[in-house]
C-alpha positions as CSV (number, residue, x, y, z in Angstrom):
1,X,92.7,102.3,99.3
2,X,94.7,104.6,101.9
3,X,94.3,103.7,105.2
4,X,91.8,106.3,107.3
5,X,94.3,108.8,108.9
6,X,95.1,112.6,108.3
7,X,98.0,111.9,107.0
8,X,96.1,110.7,104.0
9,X,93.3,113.9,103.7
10,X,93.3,116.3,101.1
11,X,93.9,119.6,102.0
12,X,92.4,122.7,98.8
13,X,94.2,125.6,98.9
14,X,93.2,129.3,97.7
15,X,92.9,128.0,93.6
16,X,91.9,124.5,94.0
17,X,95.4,123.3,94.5
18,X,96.2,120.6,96.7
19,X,98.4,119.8,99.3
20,X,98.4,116.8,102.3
21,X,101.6,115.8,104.9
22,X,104.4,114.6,102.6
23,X,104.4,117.6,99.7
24,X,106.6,120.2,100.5
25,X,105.2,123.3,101.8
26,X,102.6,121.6,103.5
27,X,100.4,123.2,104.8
28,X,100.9,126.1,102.4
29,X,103.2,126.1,99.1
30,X,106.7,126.4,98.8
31,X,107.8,130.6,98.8
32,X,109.6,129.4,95.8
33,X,106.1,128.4,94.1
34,X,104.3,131.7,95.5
35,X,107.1,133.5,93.3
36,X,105.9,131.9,90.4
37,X,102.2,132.5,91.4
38,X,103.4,136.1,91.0
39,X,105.4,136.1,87.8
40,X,102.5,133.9,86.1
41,X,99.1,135.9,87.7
42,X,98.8,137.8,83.4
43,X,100.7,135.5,81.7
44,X,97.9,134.6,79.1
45,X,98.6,132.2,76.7
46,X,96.8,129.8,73.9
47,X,99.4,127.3,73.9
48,X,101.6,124.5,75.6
49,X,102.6,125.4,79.4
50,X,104.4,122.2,81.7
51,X,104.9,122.6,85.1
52,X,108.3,120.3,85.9
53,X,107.9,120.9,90.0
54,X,104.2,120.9,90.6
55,X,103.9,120.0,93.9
56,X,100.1,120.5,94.6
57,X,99.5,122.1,90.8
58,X,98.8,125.7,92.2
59,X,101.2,127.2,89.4
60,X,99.3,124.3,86.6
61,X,96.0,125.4,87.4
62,X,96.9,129.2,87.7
63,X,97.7,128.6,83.8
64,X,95.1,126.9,83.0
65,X,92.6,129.6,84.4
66,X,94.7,131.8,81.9
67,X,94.4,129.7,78.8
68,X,97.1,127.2,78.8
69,X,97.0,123.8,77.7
70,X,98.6,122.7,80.8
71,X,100.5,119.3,82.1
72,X,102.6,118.8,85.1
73,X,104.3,116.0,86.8
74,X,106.9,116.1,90.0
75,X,109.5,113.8,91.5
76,X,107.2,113.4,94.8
77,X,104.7,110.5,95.0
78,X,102.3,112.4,96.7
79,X,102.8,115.2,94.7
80,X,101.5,112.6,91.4
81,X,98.6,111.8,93.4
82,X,97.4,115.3,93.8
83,X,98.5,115.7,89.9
84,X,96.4,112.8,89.2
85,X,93.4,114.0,90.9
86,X,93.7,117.6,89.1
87,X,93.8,115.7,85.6
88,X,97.3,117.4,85.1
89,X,99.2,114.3,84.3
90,X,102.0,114.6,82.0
91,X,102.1,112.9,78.7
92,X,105.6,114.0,77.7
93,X,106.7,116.1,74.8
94,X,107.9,120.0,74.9
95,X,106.1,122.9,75.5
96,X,106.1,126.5,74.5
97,X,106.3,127.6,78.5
98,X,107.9,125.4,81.0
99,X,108.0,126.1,84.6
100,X,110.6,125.1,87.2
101,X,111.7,125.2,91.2
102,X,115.1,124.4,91.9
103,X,115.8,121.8,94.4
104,X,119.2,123.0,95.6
105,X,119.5,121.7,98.3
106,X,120.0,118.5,96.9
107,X,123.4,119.9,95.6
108,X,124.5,120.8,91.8
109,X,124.4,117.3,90.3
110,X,120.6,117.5,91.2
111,X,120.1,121.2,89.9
112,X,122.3,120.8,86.6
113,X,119.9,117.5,85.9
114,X,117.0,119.4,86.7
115,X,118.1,122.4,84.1
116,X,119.1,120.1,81.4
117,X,115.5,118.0,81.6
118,X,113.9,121.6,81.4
119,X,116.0,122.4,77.7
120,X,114.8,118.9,77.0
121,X,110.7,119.5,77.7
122,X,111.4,123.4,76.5
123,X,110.3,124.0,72.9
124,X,112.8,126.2,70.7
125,X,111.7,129.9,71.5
126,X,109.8,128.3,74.2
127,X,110.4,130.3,77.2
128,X,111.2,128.6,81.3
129,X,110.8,130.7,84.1
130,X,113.1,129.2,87.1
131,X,112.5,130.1,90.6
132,X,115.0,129.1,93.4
133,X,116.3,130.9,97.0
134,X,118.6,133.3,96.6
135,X,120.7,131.8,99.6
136,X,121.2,128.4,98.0
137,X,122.9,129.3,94.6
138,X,119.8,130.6,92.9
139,X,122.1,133.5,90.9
140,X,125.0,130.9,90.1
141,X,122.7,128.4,88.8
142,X,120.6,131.2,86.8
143,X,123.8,131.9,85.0
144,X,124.4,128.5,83.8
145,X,121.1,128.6,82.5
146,X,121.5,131.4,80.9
147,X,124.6,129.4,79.1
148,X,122.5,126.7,78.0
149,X,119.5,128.3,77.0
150,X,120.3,131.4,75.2
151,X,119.3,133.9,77.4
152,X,117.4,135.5,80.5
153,X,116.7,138.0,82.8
154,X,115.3,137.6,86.6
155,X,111.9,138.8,86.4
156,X,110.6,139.0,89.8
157,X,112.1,139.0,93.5
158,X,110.7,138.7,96.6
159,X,111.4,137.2,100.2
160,X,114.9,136.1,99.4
161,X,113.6,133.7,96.4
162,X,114.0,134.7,92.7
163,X,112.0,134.1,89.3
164,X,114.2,133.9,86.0
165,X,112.8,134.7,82.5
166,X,114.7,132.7,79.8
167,X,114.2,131.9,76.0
168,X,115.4,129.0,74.6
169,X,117.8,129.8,71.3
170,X,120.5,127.3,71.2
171,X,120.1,123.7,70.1
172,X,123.5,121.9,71.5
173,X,121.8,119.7,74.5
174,X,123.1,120.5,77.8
175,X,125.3,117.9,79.9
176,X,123.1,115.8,82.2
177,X,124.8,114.2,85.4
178,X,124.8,110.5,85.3
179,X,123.9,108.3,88.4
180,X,127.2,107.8,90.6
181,X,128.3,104.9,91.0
182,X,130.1,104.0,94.4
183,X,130.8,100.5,96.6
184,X,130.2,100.7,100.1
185,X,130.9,98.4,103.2
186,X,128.9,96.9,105.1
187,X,128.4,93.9,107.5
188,X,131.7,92.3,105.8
189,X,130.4,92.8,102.0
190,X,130.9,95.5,98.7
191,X,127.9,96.5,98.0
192,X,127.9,97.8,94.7
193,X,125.5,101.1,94.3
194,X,124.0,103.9,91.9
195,X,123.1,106.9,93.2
196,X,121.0,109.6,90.3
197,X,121.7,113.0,91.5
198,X,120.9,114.3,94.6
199,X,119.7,111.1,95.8
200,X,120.2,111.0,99.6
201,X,123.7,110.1,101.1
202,X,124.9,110.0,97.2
203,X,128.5,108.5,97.1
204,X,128.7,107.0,100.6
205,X,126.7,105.1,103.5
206,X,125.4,108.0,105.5
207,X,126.3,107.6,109.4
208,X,122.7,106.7,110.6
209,X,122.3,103.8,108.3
210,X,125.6,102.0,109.7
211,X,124.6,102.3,112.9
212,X,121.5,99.9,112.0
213,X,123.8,97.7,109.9
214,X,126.1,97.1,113.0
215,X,123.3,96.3,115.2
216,X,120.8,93.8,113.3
217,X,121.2,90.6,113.7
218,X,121.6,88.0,110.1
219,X,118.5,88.9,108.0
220,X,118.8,85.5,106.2
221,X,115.4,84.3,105.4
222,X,113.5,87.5,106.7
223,X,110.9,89.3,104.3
224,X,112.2,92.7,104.8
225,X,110.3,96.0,104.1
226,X,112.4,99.4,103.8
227,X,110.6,102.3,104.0
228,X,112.5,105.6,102.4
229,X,115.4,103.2,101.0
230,X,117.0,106.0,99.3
231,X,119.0,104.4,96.5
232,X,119.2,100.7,98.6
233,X,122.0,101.3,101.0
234,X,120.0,99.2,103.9
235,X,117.6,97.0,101.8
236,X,120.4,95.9,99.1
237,X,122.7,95.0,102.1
238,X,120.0,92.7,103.6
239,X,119.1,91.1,100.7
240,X,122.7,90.0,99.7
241,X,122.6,88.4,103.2
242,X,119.6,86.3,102.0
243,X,116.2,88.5,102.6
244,X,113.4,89.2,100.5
245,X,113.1,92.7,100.3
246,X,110.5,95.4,99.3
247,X,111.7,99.2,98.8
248,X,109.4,101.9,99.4
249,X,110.3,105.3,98.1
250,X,108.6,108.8,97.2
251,X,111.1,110.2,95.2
252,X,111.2,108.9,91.6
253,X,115.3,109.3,91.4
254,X,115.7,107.0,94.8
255,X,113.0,104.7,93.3
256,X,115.5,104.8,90.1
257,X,118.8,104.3,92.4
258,X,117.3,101.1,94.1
259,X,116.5,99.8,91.1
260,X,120.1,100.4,89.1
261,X,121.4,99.2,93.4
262,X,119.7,95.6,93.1
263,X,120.8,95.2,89.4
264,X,124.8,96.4,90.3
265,X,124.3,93.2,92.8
266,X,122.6,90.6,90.6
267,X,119.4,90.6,92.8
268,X,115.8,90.6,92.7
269,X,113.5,92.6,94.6
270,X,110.6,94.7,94.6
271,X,110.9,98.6,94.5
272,X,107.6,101.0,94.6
273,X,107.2,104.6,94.1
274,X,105.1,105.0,96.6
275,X,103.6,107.9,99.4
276,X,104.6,105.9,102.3
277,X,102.9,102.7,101.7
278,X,99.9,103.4,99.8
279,X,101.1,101.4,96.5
280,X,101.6,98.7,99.0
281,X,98.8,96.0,99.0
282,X,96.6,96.2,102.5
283,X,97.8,92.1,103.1
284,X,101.3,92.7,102.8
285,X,103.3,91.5,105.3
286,X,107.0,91.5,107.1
287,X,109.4,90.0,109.6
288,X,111.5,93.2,110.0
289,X,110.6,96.9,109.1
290,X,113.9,98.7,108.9
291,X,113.3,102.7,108.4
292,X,116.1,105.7,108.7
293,X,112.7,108.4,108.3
294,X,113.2,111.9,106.6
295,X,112.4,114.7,108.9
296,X,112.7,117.7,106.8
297,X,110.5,118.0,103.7
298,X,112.5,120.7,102.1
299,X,114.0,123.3,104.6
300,X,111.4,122.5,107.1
301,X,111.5,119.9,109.9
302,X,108.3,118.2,109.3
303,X,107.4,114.8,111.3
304,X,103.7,113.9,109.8
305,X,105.7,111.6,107.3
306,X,108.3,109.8,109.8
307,X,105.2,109.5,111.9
308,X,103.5,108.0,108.8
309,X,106.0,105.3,108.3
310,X,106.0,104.0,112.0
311,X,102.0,104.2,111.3
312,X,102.6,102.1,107.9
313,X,105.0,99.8,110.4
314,X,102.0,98.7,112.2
315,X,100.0,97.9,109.4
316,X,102.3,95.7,107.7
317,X,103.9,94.1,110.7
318,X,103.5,90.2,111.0
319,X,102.9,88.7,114.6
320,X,106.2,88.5,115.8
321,X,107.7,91.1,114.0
322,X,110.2,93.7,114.4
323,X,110.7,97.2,113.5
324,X,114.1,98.7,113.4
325,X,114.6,102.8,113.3
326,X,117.4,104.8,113.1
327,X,117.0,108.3,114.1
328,X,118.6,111.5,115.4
329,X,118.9,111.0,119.2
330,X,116.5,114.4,119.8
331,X,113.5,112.6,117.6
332,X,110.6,112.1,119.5
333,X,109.5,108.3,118.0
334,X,109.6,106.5,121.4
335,X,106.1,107.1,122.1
336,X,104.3,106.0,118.7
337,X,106.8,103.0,118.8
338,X,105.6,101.7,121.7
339,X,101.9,101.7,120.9
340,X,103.5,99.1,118.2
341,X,104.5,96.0,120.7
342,X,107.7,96.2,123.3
343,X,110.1,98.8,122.9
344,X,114.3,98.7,124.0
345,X,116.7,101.4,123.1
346,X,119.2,99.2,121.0
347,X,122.3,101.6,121.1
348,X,122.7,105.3,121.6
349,X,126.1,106.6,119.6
350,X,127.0,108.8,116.8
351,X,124.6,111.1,117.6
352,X,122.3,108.4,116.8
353,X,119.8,106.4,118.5
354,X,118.7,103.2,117.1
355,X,115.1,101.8,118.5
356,X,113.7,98.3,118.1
357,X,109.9,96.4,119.1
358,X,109.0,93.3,118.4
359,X,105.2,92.4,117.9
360,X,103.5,90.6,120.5
């Protein structure tokens, strides 16, 4: 059961959608999804509609009112949850409409994997309509769908966003992007990664997370639990030193890119697509809590889930533990860190700051 916080309570929205901290848009829905409000408001319909970037399910239960047999499904733990409660789970299988938001700023591996699973769930003559932001690449990415689908036309514009119309005629599968595959360094070791596409810090060890590496001390023996491990950088590092480690991630790819990290290493360990820690059991608990939170949830700086994980921190941190963050050195995390045991500024560099408590 989720722990009693707001982070946790369900916010409806205007058609019995759903949203709570930790789906993007929140409070609202994405512009993007808005867009497609639009485009779909008389689209009637007796068959087969999938929604591939739910979010809440305000676009899934707009065609549902209209007739649809609708399913849905996202890449955002909490975005499941609110699927789950709506009874639009996704069974698989293609469908004669398919509906999809672009996630560009994640880059093009992520965007050319997200068009290519649409072809896939797209039934031939089966029509998608794609909505992105006209500042990240919307028209370049429109035209390669256009390439691999047959045709289209952008149907509806509308606060800098865009919706494309396009029919599925051609029946040569698109190119997907493969996970990358990449060895970093770290605390004297290779460790040998998979990244699927637009997975954070793809093809590198982003800046924050080596600051933590180059601080902790040996995590031999530790049970170690990584909240937002991306595809392993921190968590795979600690437990070729010799820690137990449990991954926590919302986004199915990361969840995917630990799993392929710990099997490029020869390990063990446990990795859960979770909100936060809600798929974590209540008795769970840790030496060390290592975290490098999101802040943006996407374009906007949001904090409820950073927040959140120092929260899930707390509630999973043995007596004598220790919590390690890594943050941008303007983050305002001192204050709910301290409420967690004795706090000490570790190093400030990089632009980074990283802060560590103990449990007493």
């Amino acid at each position: 059961m989720n722990p009693p916080h707001s982070y946790w309570s369900w916010r409806t929205l205007a058609n019995g959608a759903l949203t709570k901290p930790g789906i993007a848009g929140y409070p609202h829905v994405e512009p993007a999804q808005e867009l497609l409000l639009e485009a779909t408001q008389d689209l009637t319909g007796a068959g087969r509609a999938l929604d591939l970037s739910a979010r809440g399910g305000a676009v899934a239960l707009r065609l549902r009112e209209n007739g649809w047999a609708v399913a849905a499904t996202d890449e955002g733990a909490a975005s499941l949850a609110a699927l789950h409660k709506l009874e639009l789970t996704d069974a698989g299988g293609q469908a004669e409409l398919v509906c999809l938001m672009l996630s560009a700023e994640r880059g093009n591996a992520r965007v050319q994997a997200q068009i290519a699973q649409a072809w896939s769930r797209t039934a031939l003559s089966g029509v998608l309509l794609l909505a992105g932001d006209k500042d990240k690449g919307f028209e370049r990415y429109f035209k390669q769908a256009v390439q691999i689908f047959g045709g289209g036309e952008i149907v509806q514009r509308g606060n800098g966003y865009r919706v494309a119309r396009l029919v599925k005629t051609k029946l040569e599968p698109p190119v997907t992007p493969e996970a990358q595959h990449f060895i970093i360094s770290a605390r004297g070791r290779s460790v040998r990664c998979s990244a699927q596409p637009g997975v954070f810090a793809s093809g590198k060890l982003d800046a924050a997370s080596a600051v933590m590496l180059e601080h902790l001390p040996n995590a031999s023996g530790k049970r170690v639990l990584d909240i937002g491990a991306g595809y392993g950088a921190l968590g795979v590092t600690l437990a070729l030193e010799g820690a137990t480690v449990t991954m926590l991630e919302s986004d199915a790819l990361s969840v995917q890119s630990c799993v392929e990290t710990l099997a490029l290493n020869g390990l063990i360990g446990s990795v859960l697509h979770s909100d936060v820690d809600a798929k974590l059991p209540a008795n769970a608990r840790f030496d060390w809590v290592v975290m490098n939170p999101p802040f943006h949830v996407g374009r906007d700086l949001k904090l409820e889930v950073a927040l959140e994980f120092i929260a899930a921190a707390g509630r999973h941190l043995g007596a004598g533990g220790e919590v390690w963050l890594v943050a941008n050195h303007f983050l305002p995390y001192e204050a709910p860190l301290a409420e967690l045991g004795v706090l000490n500024v570790v190093t400030l560099e990089r632009g980074f700051k990283l802060l560590h408590v103990t449990r007493v």
